[in-house]
C-alpha positions in Angstrom: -6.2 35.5 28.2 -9.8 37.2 28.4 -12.0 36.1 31.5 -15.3 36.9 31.6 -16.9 38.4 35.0 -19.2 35.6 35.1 -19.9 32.7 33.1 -22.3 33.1 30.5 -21.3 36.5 30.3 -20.3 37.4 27.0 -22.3 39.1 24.5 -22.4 37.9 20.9 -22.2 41.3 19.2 -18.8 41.9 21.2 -15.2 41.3 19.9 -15.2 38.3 22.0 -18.1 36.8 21.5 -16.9 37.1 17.5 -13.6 35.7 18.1 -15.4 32.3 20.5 -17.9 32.0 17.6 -15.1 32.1 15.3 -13.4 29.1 17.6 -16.4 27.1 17.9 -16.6 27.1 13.7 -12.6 26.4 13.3 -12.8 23.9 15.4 -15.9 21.8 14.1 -14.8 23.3 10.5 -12.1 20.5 11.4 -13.8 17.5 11.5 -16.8 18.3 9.2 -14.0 18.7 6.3 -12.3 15.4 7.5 -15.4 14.0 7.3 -16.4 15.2 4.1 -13.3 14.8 2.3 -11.9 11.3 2.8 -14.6 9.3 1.4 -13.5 11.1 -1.8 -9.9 10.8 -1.3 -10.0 6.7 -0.7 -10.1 5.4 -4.2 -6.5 7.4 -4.5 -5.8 6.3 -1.3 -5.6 2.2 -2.2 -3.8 3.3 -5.5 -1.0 5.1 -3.9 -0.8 2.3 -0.8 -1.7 -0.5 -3.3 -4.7 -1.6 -0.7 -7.7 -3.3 -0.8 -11.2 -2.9 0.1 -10.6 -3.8 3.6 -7.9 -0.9 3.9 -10.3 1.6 2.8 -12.9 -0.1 5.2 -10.6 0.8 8.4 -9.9 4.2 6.9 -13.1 5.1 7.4 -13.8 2.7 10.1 -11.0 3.6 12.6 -11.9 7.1 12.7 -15.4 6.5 13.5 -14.8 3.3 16.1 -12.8 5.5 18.5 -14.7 8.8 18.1 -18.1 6.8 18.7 -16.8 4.8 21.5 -15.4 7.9 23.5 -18.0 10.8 22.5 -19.6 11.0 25.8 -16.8 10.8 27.7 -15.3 13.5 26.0 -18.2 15.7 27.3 -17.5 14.6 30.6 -13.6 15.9 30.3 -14.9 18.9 29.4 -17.4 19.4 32.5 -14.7 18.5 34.7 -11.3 19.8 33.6 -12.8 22.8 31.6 -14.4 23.1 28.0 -11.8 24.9 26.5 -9.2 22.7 27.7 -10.0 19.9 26.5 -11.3 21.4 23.2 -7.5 23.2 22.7 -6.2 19.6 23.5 -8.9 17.9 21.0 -8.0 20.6 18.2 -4.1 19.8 18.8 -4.6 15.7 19.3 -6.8 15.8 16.0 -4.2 18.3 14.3 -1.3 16.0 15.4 -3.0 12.8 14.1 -3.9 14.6 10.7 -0.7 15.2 10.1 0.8 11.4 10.6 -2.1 10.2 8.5 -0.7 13.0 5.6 2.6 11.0 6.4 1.6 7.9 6.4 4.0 5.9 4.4 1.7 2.5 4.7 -1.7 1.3 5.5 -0.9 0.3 8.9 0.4 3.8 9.6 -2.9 5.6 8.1 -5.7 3.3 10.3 -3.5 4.0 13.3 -3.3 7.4 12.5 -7.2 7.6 11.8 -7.9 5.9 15.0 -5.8 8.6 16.9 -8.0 11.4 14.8 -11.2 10.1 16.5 -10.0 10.5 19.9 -8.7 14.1 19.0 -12.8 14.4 17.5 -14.1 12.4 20.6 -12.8 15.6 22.5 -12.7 18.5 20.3 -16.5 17.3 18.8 -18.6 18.2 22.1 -16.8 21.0 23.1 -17.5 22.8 19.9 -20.6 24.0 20.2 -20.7 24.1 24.2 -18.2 26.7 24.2 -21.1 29.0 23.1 -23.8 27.4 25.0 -21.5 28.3 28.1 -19.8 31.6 27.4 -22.7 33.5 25.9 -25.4 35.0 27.7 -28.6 33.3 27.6 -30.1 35.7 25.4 -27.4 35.5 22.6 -27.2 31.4 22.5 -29.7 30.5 20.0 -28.6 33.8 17.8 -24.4 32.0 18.3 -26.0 28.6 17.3 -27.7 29.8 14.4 -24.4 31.5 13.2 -22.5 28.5 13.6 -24.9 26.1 11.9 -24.7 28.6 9.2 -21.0 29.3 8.8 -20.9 25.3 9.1 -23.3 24.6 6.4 -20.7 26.8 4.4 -18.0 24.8 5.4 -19.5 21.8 4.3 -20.5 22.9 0.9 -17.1 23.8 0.3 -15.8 20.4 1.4 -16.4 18.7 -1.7 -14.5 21.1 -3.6 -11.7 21.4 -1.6 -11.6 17.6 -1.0 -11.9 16.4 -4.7 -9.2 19.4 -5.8 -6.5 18.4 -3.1 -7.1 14.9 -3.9 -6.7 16.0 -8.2 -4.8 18.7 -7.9 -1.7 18.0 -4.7 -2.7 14.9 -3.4 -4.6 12.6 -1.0 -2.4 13.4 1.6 -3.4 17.4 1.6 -6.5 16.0 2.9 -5.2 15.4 6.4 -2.4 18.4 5.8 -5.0 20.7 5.6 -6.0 20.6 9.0 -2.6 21.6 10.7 -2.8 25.4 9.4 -7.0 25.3 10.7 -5.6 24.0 13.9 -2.3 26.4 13.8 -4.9 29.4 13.6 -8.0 28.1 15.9 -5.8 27.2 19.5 -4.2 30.7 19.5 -7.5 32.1 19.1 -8.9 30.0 21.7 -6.6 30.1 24.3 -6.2 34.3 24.1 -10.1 35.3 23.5 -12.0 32.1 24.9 -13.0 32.1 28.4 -12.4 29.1 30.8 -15.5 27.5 31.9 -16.3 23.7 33.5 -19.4 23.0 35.9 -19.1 23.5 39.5 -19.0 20.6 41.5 -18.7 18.3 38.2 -16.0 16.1 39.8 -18.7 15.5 42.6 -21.8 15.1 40.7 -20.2 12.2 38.4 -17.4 9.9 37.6 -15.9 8.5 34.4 -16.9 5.6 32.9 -14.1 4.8 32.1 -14.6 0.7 31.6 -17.7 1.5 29.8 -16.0 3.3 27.4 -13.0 0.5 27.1 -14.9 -2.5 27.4 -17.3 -0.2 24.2 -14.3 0.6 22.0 -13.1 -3.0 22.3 -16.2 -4.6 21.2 -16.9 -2.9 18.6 -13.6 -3.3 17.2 -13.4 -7.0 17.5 -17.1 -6.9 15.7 -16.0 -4.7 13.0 -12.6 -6.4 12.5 -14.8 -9.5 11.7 -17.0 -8.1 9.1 -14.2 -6.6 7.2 -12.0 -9.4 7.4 -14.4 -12.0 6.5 -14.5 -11.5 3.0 -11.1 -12.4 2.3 -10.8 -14.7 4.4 -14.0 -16.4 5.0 -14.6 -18.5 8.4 -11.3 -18.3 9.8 -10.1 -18.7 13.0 -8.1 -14.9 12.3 -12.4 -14.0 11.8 -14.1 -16.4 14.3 -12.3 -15.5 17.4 -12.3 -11.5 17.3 -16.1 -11.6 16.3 -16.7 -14.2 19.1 -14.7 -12.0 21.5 -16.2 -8.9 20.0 -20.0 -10.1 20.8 -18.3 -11.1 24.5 -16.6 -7.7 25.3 -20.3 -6.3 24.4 -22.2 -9.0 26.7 -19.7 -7.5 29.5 -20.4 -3.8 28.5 -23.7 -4.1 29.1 -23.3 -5.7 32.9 -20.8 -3.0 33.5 -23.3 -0.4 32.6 -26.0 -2.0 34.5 -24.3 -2.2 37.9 -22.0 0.9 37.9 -23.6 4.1 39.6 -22.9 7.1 37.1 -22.7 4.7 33.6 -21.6 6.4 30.2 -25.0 4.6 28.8 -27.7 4.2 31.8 -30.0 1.2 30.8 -32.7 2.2 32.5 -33.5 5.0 29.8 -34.1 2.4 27.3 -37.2 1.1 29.2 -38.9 4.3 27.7 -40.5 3.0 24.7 -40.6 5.7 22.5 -36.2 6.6 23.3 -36.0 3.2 22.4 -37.8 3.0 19.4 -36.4 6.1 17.7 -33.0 5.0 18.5 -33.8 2.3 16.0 -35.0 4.6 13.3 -31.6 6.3 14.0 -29.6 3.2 13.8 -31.6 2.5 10.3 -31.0 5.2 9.0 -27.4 6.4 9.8 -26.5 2.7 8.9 -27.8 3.1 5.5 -26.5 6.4 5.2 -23.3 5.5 6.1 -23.2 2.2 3.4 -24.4 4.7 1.0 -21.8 7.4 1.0 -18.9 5.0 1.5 -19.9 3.2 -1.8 -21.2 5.6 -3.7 -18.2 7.6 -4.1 -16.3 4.9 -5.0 -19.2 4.2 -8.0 -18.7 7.4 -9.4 -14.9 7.4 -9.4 -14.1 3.5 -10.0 -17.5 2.9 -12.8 -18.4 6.1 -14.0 -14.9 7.4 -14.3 -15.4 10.3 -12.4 -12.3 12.1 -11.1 -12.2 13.0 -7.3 -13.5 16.7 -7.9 -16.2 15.3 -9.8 -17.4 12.8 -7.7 -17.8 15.4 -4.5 -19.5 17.8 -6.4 -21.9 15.0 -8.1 -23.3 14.7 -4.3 -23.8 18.1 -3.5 -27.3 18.3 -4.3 -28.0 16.3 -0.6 -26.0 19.7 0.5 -28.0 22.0 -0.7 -31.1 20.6 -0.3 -30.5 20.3 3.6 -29.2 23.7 3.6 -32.3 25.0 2.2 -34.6 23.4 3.4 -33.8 21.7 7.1 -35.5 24.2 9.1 -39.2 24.2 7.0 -38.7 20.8 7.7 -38.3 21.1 11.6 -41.7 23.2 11.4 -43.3 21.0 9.1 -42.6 18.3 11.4 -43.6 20.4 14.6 -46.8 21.3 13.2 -48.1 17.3 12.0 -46.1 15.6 14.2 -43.3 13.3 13.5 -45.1 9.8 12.6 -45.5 11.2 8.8 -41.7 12.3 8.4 -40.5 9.5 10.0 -42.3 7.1 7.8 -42.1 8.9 4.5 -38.9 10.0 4.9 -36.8 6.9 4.9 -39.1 5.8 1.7 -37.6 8.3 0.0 -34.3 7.8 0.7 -35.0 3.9 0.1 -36.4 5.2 -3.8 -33.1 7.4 -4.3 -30.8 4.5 -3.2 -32.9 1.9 -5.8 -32.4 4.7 -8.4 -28.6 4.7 -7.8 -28.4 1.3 -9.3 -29.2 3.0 -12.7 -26.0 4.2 -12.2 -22.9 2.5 -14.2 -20.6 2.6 -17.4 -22.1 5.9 -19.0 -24.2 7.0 -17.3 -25.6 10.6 -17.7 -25.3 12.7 -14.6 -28.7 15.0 -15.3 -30.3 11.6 -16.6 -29.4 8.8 -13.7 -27.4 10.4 -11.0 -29.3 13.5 -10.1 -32.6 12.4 -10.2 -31.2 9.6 -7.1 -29.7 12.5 -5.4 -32.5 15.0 -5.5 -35.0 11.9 -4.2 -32.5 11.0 -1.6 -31.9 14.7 -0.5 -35.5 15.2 -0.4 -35.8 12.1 1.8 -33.2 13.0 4.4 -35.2 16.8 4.4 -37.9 15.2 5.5 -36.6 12.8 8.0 -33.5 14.5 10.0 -34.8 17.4 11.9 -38.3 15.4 12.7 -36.0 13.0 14.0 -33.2 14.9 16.1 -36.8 16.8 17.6 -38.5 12.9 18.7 -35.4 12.0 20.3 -35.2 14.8 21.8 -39.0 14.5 23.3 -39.0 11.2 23.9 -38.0 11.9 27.6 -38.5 14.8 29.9 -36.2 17.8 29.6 -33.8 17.0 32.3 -32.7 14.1 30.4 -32.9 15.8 27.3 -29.1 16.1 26.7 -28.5 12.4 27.7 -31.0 11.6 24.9 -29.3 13.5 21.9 -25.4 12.2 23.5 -27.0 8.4 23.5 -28.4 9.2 19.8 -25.6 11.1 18.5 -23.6 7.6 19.5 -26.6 5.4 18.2 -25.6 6.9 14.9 -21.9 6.5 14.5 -21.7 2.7 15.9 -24.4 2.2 13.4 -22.5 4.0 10.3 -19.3 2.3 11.7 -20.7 -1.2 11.4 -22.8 -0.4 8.1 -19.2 0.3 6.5 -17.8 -2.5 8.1 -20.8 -4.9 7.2 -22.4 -4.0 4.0 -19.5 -5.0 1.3 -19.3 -8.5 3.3 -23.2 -8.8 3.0 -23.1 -7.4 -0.7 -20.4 -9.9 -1.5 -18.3 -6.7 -2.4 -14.9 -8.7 -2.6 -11.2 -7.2 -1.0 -10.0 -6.5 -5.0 -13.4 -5.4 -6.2 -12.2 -1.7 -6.6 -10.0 -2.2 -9.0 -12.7 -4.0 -11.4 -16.0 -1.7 -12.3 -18.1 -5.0 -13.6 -17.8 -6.3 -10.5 -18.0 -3.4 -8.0 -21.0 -2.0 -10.1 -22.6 -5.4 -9.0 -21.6 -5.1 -5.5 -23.4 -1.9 -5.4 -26.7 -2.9 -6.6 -26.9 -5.3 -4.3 -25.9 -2.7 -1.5 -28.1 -0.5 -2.7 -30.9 -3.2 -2.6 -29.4 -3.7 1.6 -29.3 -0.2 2.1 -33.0 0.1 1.1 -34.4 -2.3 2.8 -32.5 -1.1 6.3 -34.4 1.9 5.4 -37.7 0.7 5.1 -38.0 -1.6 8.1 -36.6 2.2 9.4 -40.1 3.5 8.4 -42.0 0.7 9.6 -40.5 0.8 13.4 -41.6 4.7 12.8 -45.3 4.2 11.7 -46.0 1.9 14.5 -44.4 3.3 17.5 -44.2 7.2 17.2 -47.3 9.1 18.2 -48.3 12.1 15.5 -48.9 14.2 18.8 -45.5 13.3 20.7 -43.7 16.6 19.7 -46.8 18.9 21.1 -45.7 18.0 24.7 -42.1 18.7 24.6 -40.6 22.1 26.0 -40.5 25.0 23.3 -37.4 25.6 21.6 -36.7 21.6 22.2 -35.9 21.4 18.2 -32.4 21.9 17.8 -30.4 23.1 14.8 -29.3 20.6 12.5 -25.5 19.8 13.0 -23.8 21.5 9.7 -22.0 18.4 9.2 -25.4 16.4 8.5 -25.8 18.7 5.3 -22.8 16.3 3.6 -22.4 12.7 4.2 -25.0 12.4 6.7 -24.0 8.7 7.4 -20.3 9.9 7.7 -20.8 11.9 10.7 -23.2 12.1 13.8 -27.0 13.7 13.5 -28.1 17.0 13.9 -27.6 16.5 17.6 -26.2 19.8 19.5 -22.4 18.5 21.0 -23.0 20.9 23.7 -26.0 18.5 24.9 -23.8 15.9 24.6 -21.6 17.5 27.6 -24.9 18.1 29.1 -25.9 15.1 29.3 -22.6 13.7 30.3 -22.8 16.0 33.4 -26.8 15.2 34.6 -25.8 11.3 34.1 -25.1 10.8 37.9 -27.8 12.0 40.1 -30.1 10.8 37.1 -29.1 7.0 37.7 
């Protein structure tokens, strides 16, 4: 294995730095494709299992409950026992768990294999991108996260592709198989070319929360199991009593978090009013994302008549759009301040989602369905890198990484309960699926839901955020957008940086 004389030492133009960039892209190649592909694979998926709505629900939903409950303290594995460590471990966790789901031979099987994937992605998902931030030199770090955002964005355009031909062409199940031969050729790599790094003294300068994290994963399961079961079978006692102890497990989160010393979510940051406020934006917006792409591929496949290929590639315009145009928007946003985007933004993707409803039996794709997309694509343009930067200055640059770790979890508990929530709101019933009159009703009135999060989204903006807020913050505080926001934003975190995750994992304790 190659060691570095220092850490921080390696140069990006060098063999190694090649082969650690290479690693960091494997690796979050992993579950950016996961994340891209499955929405497409899951009306195939209830076919083959003969499952319902609420089956395709947890598919989704299991992945993202673990990986949003144990993010953070993933990061602080990594500070502790070393970042490539536990990334090797997350990459071989996450391969493991792909592979059961591929083997699945029920439902039950599949969640539980999904929930095991987000704790492989829970550790493998922050180490990604630290890697770089702590092997290369200071000099080479913005140059190593521009490359990976790139080579990213390339992995996420060819996601749909890949997705909708496995799921036409092999089968759902090559969905998960693919990413045993990505993991079979990143931990080689990793483990002969990747230097070892972890922060000195990180076993003194913080603990693990590991009740918050618990007392977090539990509560948001018994809330989710709830909203998903609810719609088949209404106010049961099988509903009632995991919502009620759902709500309780999160009443006892929050006391945990307030009295422990080094908590995974310090309360006290939320007493700055602008953090707070744009973590609603984010909650919004990633909760209408979310409700969007879930549904919406299952509109084009189950109403439309779309096959699985088609129905990735019909989104791809949000793709390219983002790819294109993400960084003008950072300047834009930088140069006006962040109170416009913020506000206009979510308006547009609100007037994208209202044009989806135009969207049923024969519809035209260049007449109904790209016109949505193009308005929706434009909308999260305008509104995703203002937003990563706001969060980002919303508090002073020690806490900076805290900020994005807290948002970048804001975000998936928010998609994770939109998924959960919106066909029990949109009285999408557990059959529905399988009948395109009454799913294509289900939608509009989702799509009606998912617009309106948005716009009281862009009201919370317009009144709280200051146009000048972004003037103050440190230069180079705007990040690069996360390559897996280009596709199925609501599927996956924000443009947050996982390496400030870690970071902010690590400054938790002698901030609180």
């Amino acid at each position: 294995m190659t060691e570095p004389s220092e850490p921080g030492g390696v140069r990006l133009a060098s063999a190694q730095g090649r082969w650690v960039l290479a690693t960091a892209v494997l690796g979050s190649g992993m579950a950016m494709l996961d994340s891209t592909v499955v929405n497409i694979a899951l009306p195939r998926i209830g076919t083959d299992l003969n499952a319902d709505l609420a089956v395709l629900q947890w598919t989704v939903t299991a992945y993202m409950l673990t990986l949003s409950a144990l993010i953070l303290l993933g990061g602080a594995l990594g500070d502790r026992y070393g970042r490539r460590r536990v990334f090797v471990i997350g990459v071989v966790w996450f391969a493991a768990a792909s592979l059961l789901c591929g083997l699945a031979p029920n439902a039950g099987v599949l969640i539980a294999a999904r929930a095991l994937q987000g704790v492989g992605g829970a550790l493998l998902t922050p180490g990604s991108l630290a890697l770089i931030q702590a092997v290369f030199r200071p000099e080479d770090r913005a140059r190593g996260v521009g490359a990976w955002s790139g080579l990213g964005g390339v992995a996420a355009a060819v996601g749909p592709f890949i997705g909708g031909w496995l799921v036409d062409g092999p089968g759902w199940r090559w969905v998960f198989f693919l990413n045993v031969p990505l993991a079979a050729v990143c931990v080689p790599v990793a483990l002969r070319h990747v230097p070892e790094t972890r922060e000195r003294d990180a076993g003194r300068r913080h603990g693990f929360d590991v009740p918050g994290a618990v007392l977090g994963a539990l509560a948001l399961a018994g809330v989710t199991y709830a909203l998903i079961a609810a719609p088949g079978r209404g106010a049961a006692p099988g509903v009632i009593v995991p919502a009620v102890a759902g709500v309780l497990l999160g009443v006892g989160f929050v006391c945990v978090e307030r009295r422990r010393a080094d908590p995974m979510l310090p309360p006290a940051i939320f007493r700055i009013r602008l953090f707070s406020a744009i973590n609603a934006v984010t909650v919004c917006v990633y909760a209408a994302f979310s409700g969007f792409f879930f549904l919406a591929v299952l509109q084009l496949q189950v109403v439309v008549g779309y096959s699985a290929l088609q129905a990735g590639t019909a989104l791809l315009p949000t793709t390219v759009l983002m790819l294109l145009l993400s960084a003008r928007s950072g300047e834009l946003g930088q140069r006006i301040g962040p109170r416009i985007p913020l506000t206009v933004g979510p308006v547009l993707c609100a007037a994208g989602m209202l044009l989806m409803m135009r969207v049923g039996q024969g519809a035209s794709y260049f007449a109904d369905v790209l016109p949505a997309l193009v308005v929706l694509g434009a909308g999260m343009v305008t509104l995703v890198a203002p937003l990563t930067s706001t969060v980002l200055a919303s508090v002073d640059v020690d806490r900076a990484g805290l900020a994005s770790g807290i948002n970048n979890a804001a975000a998936r508990a928010a998609g994770l309960m939109a998924v959960a929530a919106l066909p029990l709101l949109a009285g999408v019933g557990p059959e529905a699926y399988r009948a395109a009159d009454e799913f294509a009703a289900g939608f509009r009135r989702a799509m009606t839901l998912c617009a309106g999060i948005l716009l009281i989204g862009a009201v919370i903006a317009w009144l709280t955020v200051r146009t000048n807020v972004l003037r103050a913050a440190e230069p180079g505080a705007q990040e690069h957008c996360h390559p897996e926001c280009a596709y199925h934003c609501g599927m996956s975190a924000p443009p947050l940086d996982p390496g400030e995750v870690q970071e902010g994992t690590r400054r938790q304790g002698p901030e609180t």
